[in-house]
FILOTOR-116781 format. One line per field, with one value per residue: residue number from 1; residue in one letter; chain; x, y, z negated of N, C-alpha, C, O in turn. Coordinates in steps of 0.001 Angstrom, whole numbers, m for minus. Layout:
N
voke (NUM,...);
drenro (A,...);
fitor (A,...);
n_c1 (X,...);
n_c2 (Y,...);
n_c3 (Z,...);
ca_c1 (X,...);
ca_c2 (Y,...);
ca_c3 (Z,...);
c_c1 (X,...);
c_c2 (Y,...);
c_c3 (Z,...);
o_c1 (X,...);
o_c2 (Y,...);
o_c3 (Z,...);
END
This chain:
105
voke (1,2,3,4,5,6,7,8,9,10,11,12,13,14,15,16,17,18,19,20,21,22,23,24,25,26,27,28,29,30,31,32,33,34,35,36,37,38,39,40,41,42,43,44,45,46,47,48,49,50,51,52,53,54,55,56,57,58,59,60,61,62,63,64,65,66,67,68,69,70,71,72,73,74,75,76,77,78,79,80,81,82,83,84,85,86,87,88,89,90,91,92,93,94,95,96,97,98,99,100,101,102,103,104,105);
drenro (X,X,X,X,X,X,X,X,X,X,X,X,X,X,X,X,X,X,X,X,X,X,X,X,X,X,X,X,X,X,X,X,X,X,X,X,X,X,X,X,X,X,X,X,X,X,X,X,X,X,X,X,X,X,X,X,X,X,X,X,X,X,X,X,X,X,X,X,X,X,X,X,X,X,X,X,X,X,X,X,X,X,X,X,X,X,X,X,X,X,X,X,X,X,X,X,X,X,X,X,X,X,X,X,X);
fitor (A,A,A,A,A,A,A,A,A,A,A,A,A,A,A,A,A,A,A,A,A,A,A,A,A,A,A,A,A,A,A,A,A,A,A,A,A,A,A,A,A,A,A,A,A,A,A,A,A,A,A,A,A,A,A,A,A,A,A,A,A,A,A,A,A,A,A,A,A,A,A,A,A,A,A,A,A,A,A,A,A,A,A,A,A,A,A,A,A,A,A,A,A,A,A,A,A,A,A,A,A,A,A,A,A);
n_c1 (190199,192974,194648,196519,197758,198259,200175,201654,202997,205832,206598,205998,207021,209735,210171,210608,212919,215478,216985,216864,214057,214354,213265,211287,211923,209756,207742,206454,204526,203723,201203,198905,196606,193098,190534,187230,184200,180415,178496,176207,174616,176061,177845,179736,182773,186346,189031,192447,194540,197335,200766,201486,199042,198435,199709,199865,197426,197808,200273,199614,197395,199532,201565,199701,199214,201017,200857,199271,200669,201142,198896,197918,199058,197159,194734,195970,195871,195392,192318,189859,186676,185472,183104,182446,181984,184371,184717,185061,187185,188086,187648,189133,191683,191275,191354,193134,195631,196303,195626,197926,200402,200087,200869,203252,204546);
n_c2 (131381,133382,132683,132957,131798,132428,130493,129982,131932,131970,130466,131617,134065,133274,133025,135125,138188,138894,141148,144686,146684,148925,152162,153651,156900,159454,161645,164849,165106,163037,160845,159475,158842,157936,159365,158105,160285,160037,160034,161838,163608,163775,162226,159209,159835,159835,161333,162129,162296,163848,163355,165724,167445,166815,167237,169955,170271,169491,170366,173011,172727,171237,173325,175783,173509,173744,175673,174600,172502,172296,171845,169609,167151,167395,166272,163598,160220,161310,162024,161343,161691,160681,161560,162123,160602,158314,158733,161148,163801,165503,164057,161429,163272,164059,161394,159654,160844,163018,162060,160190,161500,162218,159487,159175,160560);
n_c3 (m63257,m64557,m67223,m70780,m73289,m76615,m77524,m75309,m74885,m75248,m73394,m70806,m71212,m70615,m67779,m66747,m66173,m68721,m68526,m69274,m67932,m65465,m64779,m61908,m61252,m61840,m60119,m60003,m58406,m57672,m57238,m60495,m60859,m59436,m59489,m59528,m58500,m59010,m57286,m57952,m56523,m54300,m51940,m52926,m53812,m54228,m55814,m56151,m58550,m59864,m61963,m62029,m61950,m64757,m66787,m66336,m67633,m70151,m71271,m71989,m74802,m76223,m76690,m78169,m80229,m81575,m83339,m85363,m87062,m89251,m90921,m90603,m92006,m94362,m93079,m91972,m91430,m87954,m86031,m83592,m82333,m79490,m77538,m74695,m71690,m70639,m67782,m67257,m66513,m68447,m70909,m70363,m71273,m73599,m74917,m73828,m72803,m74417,m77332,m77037,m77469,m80261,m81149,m80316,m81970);
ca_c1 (190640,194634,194641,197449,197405,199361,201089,202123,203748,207176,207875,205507,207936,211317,210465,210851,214497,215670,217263,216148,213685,214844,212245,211620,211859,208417,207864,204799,203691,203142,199451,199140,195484,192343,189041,185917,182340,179427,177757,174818,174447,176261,178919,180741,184084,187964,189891,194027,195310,198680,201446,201726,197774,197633,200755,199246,196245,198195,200853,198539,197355,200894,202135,199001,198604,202116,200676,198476,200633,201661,197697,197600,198914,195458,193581,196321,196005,194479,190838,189170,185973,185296,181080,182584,182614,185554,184722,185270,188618,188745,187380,190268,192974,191352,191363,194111,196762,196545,196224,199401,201507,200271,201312,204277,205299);
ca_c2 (132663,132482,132867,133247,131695,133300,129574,129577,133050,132236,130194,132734,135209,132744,132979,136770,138683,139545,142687,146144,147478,150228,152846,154402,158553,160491,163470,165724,165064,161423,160102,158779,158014,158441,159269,158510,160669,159092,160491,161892,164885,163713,161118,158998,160202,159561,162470,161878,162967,163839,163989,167510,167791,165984,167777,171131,170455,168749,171598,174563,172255,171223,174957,175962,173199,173680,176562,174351,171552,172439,171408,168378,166626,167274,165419,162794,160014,162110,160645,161819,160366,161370,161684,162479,159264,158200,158634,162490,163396,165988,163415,160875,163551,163681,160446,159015,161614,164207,161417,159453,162750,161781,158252,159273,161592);
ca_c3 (m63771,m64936,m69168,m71184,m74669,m77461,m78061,m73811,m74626,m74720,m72034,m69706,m70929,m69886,m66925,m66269,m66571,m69988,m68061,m69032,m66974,m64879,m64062,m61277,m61377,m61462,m59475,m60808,m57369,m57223,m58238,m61720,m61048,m58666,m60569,m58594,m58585,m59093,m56560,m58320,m55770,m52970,m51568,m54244,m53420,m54939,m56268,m56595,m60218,m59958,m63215,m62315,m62715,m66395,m67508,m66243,m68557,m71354,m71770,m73234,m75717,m76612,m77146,m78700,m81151,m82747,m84851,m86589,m87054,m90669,m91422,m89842,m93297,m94646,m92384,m91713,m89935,m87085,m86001,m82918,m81907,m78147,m76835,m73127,m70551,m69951,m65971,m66696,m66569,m69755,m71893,m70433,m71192,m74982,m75621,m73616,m73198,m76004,m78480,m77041,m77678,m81506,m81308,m79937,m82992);
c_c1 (191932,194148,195792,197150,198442,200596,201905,203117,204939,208173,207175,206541,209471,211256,210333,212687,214695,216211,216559,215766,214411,213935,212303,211387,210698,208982,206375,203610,203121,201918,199694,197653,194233,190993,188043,184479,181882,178580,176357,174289,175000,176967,179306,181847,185336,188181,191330,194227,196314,198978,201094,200348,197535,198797,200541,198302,197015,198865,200587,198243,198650,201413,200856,198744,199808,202066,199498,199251,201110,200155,197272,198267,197759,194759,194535,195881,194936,193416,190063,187928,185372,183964,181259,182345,183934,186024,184739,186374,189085,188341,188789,191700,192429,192028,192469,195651,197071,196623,197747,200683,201437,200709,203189,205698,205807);
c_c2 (132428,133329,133001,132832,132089,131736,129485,130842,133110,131654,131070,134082,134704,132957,134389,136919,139013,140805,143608,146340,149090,151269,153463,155711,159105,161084,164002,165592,163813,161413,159463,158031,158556,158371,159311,159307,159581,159228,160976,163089,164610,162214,160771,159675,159795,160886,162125,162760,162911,163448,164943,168062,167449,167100,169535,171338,170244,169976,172460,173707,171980,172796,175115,175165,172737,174353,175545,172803,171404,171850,170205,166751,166397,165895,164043,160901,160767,161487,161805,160981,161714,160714,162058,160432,159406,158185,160424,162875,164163,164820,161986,161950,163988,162661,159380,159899,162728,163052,160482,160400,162256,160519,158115,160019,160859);
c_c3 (m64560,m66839,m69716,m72655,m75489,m77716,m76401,m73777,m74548,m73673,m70723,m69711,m70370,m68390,m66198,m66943,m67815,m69446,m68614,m67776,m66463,m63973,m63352,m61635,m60893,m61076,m60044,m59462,m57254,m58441,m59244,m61423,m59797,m59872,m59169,m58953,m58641,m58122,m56279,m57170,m54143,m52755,m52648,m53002,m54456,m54486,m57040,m57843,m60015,m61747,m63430,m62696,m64299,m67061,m67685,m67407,m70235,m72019,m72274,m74820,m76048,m77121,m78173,m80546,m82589,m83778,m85240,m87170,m88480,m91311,m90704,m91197,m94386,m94016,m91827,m92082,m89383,m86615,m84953,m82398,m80626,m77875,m74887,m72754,m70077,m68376,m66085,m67564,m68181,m71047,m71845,m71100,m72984,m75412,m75368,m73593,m74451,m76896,m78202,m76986,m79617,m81735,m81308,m81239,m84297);
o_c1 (192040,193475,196515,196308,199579,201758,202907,203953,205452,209317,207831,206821,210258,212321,209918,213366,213721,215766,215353,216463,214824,213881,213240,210499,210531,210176,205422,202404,202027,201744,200695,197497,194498,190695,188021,183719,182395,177727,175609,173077,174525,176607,179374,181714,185001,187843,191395,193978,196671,198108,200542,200260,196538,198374,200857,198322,196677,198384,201321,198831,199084,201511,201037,198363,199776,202680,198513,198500,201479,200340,196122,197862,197571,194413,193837,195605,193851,193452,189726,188051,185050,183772,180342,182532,184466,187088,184447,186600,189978,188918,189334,192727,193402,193044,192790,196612,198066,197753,198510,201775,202473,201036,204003,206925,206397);
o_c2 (131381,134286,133315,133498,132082,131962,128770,130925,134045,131842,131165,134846,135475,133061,134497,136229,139683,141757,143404,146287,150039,151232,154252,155794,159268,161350,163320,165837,163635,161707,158747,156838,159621,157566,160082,158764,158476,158340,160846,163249,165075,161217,161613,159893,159419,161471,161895,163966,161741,163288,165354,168948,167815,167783,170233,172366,170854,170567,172876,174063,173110,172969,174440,175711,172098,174170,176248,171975,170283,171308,170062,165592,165394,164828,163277,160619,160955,160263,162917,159800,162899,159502,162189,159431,160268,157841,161040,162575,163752,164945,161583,161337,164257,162733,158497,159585,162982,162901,160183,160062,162000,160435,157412,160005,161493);
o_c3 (m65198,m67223,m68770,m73256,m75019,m78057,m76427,m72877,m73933,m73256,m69685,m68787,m69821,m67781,m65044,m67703,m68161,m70088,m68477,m66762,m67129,m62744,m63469,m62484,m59684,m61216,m60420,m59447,m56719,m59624,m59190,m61687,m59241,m60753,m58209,m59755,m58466,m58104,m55311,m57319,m53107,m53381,m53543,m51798,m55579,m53457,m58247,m57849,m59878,m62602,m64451,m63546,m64921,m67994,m68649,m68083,m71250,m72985,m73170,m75841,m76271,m78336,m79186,m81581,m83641,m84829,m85463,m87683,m88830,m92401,m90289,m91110,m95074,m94523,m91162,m93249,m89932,m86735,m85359,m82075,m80714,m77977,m74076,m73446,m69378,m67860,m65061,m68736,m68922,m72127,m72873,m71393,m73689,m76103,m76164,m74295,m75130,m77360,m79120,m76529,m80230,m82918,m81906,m81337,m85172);
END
């Protein structure tokens, strides 16, 4: 199994480019992720997540949660504790995208 020890870290990093990465350009269309069923009822199955699906969901909250953001000094740092599985997707777009809009701020 390959390891990585924190003392091997800088010649594992010599041997990559010091260049800036140069990212490629989303489209709202390209897949960010596939979530699978569990298949308690039927087939497991895969379901494609676009951008344009997370950004769809993300955006209301975003508008919405600018009127309260004058009370968000109160309760600062923000602290969510999520009871969803992370195998269903609103509980990923708690805990992974809505809070990395606060990380981000």
């Amino acid at each position: 199994m390959p390891t990585l020890t924190l003392d091997d870290l800088q010649e594992a990093l010599r041997r990559h480019s010091a260049e800036p990465y140069n990212p490629v350009p989303i489209e709202a269309s390209d897949p960010l992720e596939i979530v699978f069923t569990s298949g308690t009822t039927a087939e497991p199955k895969g379901v494609v997540i676009s951008h344009g699906n997370v950004l769809g969901n993300v955006a209301p909250l975003e508008e919405e949660i600018r009127k309260y953001l004058k009370y968000e000094r109160f309760v600062h740092p923000v602290r969510f504790l999520n009871l969803l599985p992370l195998s269903h997707v609103f509980g990923q777009f708690l805990e992974f995208f809505f809070l990395s809009y606060w990380a981000a701020r």
